[in-house]
C-alpha positions as CSV (number, residue, x, y, z in Angstrom):
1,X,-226.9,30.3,35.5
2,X,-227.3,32.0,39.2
3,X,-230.0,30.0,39.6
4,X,-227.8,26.3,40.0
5,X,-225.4,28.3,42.8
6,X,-226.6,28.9,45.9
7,X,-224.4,30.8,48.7
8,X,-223.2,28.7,51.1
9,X,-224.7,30.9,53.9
10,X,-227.5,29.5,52.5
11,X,-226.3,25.8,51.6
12,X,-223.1,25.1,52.6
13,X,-221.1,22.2,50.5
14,X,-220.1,19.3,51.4
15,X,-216.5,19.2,52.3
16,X,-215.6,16.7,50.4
17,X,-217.0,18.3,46.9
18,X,-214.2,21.1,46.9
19,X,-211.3,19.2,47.2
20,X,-212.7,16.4,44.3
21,X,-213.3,19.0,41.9
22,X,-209.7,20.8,42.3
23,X,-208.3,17.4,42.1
24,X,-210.1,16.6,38.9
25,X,-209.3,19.8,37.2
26,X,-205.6,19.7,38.1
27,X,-205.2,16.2,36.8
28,X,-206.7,17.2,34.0
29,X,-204.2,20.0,33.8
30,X,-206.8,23.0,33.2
31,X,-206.8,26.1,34.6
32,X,-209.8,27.7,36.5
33,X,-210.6,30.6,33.9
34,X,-210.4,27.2,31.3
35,X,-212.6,25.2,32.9
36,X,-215.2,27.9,33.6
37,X,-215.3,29.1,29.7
38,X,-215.9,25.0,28.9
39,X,-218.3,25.0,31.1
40,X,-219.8,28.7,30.0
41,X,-220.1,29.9,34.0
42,X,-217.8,32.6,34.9
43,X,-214.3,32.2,36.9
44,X,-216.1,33.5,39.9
45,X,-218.2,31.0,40.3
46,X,-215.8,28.3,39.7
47,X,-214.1,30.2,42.7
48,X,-216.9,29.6,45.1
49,X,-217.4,25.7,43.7
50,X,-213.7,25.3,44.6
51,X,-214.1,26.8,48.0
52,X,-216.8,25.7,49.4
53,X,-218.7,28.9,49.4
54,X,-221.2,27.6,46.4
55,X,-223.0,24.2,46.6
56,X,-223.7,22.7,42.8
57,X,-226.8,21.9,41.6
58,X,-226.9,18.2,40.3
59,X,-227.3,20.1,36.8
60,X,-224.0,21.4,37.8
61,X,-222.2,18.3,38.7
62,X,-223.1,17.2,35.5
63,X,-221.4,19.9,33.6
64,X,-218.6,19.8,35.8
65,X,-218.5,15.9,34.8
66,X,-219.0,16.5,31.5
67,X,-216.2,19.5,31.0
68,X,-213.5,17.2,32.7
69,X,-214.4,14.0,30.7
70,X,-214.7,12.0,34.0
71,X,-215.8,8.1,33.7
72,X,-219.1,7.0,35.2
73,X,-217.6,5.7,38.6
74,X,-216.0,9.5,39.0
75,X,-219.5,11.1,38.5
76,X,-221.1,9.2,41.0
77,X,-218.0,10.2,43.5
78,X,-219.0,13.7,42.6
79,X,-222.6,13.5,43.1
80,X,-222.0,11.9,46.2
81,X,-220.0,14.4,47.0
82,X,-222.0,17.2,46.7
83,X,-225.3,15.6,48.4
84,X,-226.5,14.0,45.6
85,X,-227.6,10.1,45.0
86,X,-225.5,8.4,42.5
87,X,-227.6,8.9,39.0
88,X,-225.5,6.5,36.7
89,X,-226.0,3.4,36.7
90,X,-222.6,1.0,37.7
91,X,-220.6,-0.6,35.0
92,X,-221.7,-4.1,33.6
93,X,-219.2,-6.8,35.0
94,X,-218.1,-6.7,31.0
95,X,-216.8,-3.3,31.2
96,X,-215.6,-3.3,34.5
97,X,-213.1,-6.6,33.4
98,X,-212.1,-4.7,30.1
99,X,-211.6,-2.0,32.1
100,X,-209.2,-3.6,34.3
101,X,-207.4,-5.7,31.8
102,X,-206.6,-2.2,30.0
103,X,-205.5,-0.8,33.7
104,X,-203.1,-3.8,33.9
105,X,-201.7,-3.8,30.5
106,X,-201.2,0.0,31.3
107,X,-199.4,-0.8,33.9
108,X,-197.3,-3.6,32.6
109,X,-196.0,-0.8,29.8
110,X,-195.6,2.0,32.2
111,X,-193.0,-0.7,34.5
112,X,-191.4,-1.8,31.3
113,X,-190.8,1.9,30.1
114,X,-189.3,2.8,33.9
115,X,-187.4,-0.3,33.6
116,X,-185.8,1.6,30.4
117,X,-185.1,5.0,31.7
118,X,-182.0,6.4,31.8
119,X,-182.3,8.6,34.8
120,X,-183.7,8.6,37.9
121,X,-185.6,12.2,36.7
122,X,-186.6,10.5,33.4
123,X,-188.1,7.1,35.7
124,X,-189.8,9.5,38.1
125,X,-191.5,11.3,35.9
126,X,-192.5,7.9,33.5
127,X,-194.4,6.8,36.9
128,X,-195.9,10.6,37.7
129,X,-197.8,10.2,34.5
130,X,-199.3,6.8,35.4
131,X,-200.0,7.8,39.1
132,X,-201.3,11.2,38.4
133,X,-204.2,9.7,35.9
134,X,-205.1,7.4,39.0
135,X,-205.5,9.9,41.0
136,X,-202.4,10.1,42.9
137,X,-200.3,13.6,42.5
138,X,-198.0,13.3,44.9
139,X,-195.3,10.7,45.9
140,X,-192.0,10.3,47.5
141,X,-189.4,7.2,47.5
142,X,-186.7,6.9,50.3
143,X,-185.4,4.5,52.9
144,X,-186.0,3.6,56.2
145,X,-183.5,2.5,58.7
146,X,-183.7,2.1,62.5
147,X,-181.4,4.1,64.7
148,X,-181.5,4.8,68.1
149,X,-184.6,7.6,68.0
150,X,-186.3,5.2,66.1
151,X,-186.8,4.2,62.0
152,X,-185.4,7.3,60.0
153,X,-186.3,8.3,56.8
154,X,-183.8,9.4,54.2
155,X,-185.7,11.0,51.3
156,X,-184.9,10.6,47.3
157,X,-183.8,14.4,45.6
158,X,-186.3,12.6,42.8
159,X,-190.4,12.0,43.0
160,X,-192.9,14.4,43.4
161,X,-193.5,15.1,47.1
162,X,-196.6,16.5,49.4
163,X,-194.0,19.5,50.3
164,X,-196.6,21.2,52.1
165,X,-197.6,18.4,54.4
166,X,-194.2,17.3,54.8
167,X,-193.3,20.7,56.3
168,X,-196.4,20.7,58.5
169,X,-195.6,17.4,59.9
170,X,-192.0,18.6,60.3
171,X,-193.1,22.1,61.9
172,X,-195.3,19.5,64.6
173,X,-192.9,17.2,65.5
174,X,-194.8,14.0,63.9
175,X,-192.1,11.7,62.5
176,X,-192.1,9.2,65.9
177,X,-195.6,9.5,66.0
178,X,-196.7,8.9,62.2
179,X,-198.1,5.4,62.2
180,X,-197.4,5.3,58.1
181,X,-193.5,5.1,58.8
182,X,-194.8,2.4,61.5
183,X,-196.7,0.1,58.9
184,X,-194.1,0.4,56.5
185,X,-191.5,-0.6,58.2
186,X,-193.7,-3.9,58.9
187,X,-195.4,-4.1,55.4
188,X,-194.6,-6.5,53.3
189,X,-196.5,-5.3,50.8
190,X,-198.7,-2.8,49.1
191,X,-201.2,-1.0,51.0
192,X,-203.6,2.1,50.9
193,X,-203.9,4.4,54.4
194,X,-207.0,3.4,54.1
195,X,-206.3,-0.5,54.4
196,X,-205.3,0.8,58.3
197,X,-208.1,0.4,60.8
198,X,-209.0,3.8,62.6
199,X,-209.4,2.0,65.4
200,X,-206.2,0.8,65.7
201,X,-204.4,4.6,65.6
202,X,-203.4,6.7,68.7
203,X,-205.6,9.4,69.7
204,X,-202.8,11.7,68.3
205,X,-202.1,9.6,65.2
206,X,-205.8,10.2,63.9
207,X,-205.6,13.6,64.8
208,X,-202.7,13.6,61.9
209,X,-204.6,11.8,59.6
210,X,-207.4,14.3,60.0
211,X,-205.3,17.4,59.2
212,X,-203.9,15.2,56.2
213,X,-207.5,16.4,54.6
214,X,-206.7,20.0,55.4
215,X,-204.0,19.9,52.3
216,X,-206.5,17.8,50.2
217,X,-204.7,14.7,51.0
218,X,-207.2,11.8,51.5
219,X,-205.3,8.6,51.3
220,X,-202.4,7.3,49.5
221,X,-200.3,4.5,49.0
222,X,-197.3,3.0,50.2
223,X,-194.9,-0.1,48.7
224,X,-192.4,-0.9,51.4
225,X,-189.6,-3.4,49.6
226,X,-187.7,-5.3,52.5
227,X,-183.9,-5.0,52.0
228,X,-181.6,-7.9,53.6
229,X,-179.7,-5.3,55.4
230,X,-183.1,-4.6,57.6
231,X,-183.9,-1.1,55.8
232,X,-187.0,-0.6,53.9
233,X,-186.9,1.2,50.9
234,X,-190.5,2.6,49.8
235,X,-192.3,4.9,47.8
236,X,-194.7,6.8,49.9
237,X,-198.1,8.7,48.0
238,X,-200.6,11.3,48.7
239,X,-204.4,11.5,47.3
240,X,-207.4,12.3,47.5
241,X,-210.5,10.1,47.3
242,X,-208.9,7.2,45.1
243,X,-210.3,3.5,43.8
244,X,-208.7,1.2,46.5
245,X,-209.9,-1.9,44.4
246,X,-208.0,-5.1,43.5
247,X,-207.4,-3.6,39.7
248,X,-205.7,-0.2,41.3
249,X,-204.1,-2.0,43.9
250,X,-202.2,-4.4,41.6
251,X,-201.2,-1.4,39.0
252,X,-199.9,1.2,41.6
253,X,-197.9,-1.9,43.0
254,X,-196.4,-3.0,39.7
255,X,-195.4,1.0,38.9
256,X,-194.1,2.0,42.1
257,X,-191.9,-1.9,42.9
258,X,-190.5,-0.7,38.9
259,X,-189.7,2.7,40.0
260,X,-187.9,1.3,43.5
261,X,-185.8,-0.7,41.1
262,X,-184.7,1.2,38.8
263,X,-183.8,4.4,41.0
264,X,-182.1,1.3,42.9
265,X,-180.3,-0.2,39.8
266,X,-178.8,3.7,38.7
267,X,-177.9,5.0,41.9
268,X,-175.1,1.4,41.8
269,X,-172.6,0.7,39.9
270,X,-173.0,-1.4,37.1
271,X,-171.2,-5.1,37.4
272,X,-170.7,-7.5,34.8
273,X,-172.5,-10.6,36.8
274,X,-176.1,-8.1,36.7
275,X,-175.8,-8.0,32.3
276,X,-178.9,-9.4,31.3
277,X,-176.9,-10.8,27.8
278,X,-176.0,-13.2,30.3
279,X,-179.3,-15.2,30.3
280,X,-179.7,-18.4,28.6
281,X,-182.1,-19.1,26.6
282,X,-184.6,-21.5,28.7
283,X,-184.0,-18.3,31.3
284,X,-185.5,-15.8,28.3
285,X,-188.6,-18.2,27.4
286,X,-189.5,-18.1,31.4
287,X,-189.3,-15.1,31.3
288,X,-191.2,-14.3,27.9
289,X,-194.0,-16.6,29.1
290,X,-193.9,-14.8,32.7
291,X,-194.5,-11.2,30.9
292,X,-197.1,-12.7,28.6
293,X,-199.2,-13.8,31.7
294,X,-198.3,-17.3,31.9
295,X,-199.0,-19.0,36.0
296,X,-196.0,-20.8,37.4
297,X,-197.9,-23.6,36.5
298,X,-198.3,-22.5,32.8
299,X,-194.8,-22.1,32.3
300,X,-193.7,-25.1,34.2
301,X,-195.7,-27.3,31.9
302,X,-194.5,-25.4,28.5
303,X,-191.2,-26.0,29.9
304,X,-191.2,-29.6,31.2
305,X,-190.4,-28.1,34.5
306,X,-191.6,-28.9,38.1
307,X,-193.1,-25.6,39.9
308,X,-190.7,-25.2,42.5
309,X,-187.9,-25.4,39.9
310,X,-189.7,-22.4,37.7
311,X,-190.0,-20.6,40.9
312,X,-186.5,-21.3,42.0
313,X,-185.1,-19.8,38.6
314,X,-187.6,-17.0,38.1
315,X,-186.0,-16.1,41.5
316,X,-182.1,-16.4,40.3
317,X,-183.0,-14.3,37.2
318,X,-184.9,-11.5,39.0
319,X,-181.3,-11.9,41.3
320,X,-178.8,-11.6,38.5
321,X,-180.9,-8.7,36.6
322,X,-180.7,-6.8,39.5
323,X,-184.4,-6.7,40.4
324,X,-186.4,-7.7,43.3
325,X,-188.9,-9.9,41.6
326,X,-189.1,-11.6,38.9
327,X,-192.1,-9.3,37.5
328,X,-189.9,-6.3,37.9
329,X,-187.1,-8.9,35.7
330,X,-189.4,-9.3,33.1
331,X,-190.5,-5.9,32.3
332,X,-186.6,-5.3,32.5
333,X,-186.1,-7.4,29.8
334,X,-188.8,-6.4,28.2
335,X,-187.6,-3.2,28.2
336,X,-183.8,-4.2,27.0
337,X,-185.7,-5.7,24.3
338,X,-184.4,-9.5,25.3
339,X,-188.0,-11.6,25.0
């Protein structure tokens, strides 16, 4: 068992291998004297792994891996972490699809079940769940207005924030300087840290991105929703090394736009023109067809409708429901159990 640790006087690890493993074994909500008897290596050692004072044998990654359940793409992030080459072979395009299509339909259910939620606590911790399987512990909704020091943020009592790093970049004075309030403010839509060129940050603003990675925080995500008054409400995540692809990208967007809505829709007062009731029916079968996966096209040709018309009244409904897109008006009605 001694023989797969190694000081790290002798053999330091990687940084990056530390901060994974914690990561893994908190999402996967185990404690270190847990994971260690799974694993049959003492707490100690588990310690060191955790710390940086032990570097893993590959044997070890393996057993790590295999404790914490973690897919095939998650191994190879750990081996890679810890020095080693990637020894599992990618995905077939088959899987990776299948994979997807379930990450999707996840998401779809996760939105419609936020769109349900009768309380901002209950909708918060509806999209916790989702995020913290992707990898993504932390998160924070607010808004953003611009006042005369520049855009200030007013944060949500609800989410799950970074308290740690918020305090550190209160403590330093970074709020005019963070160049994540910057790009959300111009965003449009979704978008990783990581989506940010390096090279386009201040000498100062990569400094703060560096010390992100002293609180395990890695990258994270931001969905910035344009409001008409000029404000920007957003939700604003922390992670550590996360999937940026197309598949992640899309869910995290549909989840977090649901949550903006629906902490939106009960923090107003309800008004008789936003009841759903009020639909017709050629409104529910767009919308039915728009939840099933139907293109504007699609529908427009089920319908006997021209595309610009089934994007005109997509547009109304998502309006009179309240929402801010028509996908967010689907699961909605979905949810309200109306198509």
């Amino acid at each position: 068992m001694a023989s797969s640790l190694s000081l790290a006087a002798d053999r330091p690890c990687p940084t990056g291998f530390p901060a994974l493993l914690r990561q893994h074994r908190k999402r996967d909500g185990r404690s270190q004297m847990n994971l260690a008897l799974d694993m049959g290596i003492s707490p100690r050692h588990l310690g060191f792994l955790e710390k940086g004072r032990a570097r893993p044998s590959a044997d070890m990654v393996a057993r790590i891996a295999d404790a914490l359940a973690l897919t095939p793409a998650q191994r190879n992030a750990m081996l890679l972490a810890a020095g080693f080459a990637p020894k599992i072979a990618p995905a077939s395009a088959a899987a990776t699809a299948a994979e997807a299509a379930s990450l999707a339909l996840g998401a779809f259910e996760t939105a419609v079940a936020i769109a349900g939620a009768s309380s901002a606590a209950a909708a918060v911790d509806i999209a916790a769940r989702f995020l913290s399987a992707l990898g993504i512990a932390h998160f924070m909704t607010g808004t953003l207005r611009r006042g005369i020091h520049g855009w200030e943020v007013g944060r949500d009592a609800d989410g799950r924030p970074a308290i740690g790093w918020l305090r550190h970049n209160e403590a330093n004075g970074y709020r005019n300087h963070d160049y994540l309030i910057r790009a959300t403010a111009a965003a449009s839509a979704g978008f990783f840290w990581s989506d940010i060129p390096r090279a386009m940050l201040s000498p100062l603003q990569r400094r703060i991105l560096d010390e992100a990675r002293d609180f395990q925080i890695a990258d994270g995500f931001v969905m910035p929703v344009q409001m008409g008054d000029g404000s920007v409400r957003a939700l604003s995540s922390w992670a550590g090394p996360i999937d940026t692809d197309l598949a992640t990208r899309t869910a995290v967007g549909l989840v977090s736009t649901a949550l903006l809505d629906q902490l939106a829709r009960l923090a107003a007062p309800t008004l008789p023109v936003n009841d759903p009731v009020r639909l017709d029916p050629a409104d529910r079968d767009m919308l039915a067809f728009f939840a099933a996966g139907y293109s504007i096209v699609g529908i427009g040709q089920r319908l006997a409708l021209a595309e610009k018309e089934v994007e005109r009244r997509l547009r109304g409904v998502a309006v009179l429901m309240g929402c801010s897109t028509p996908a967010m008006a689907a699961c909605r009605a979905t949810a309200l159990n109306l198509i």
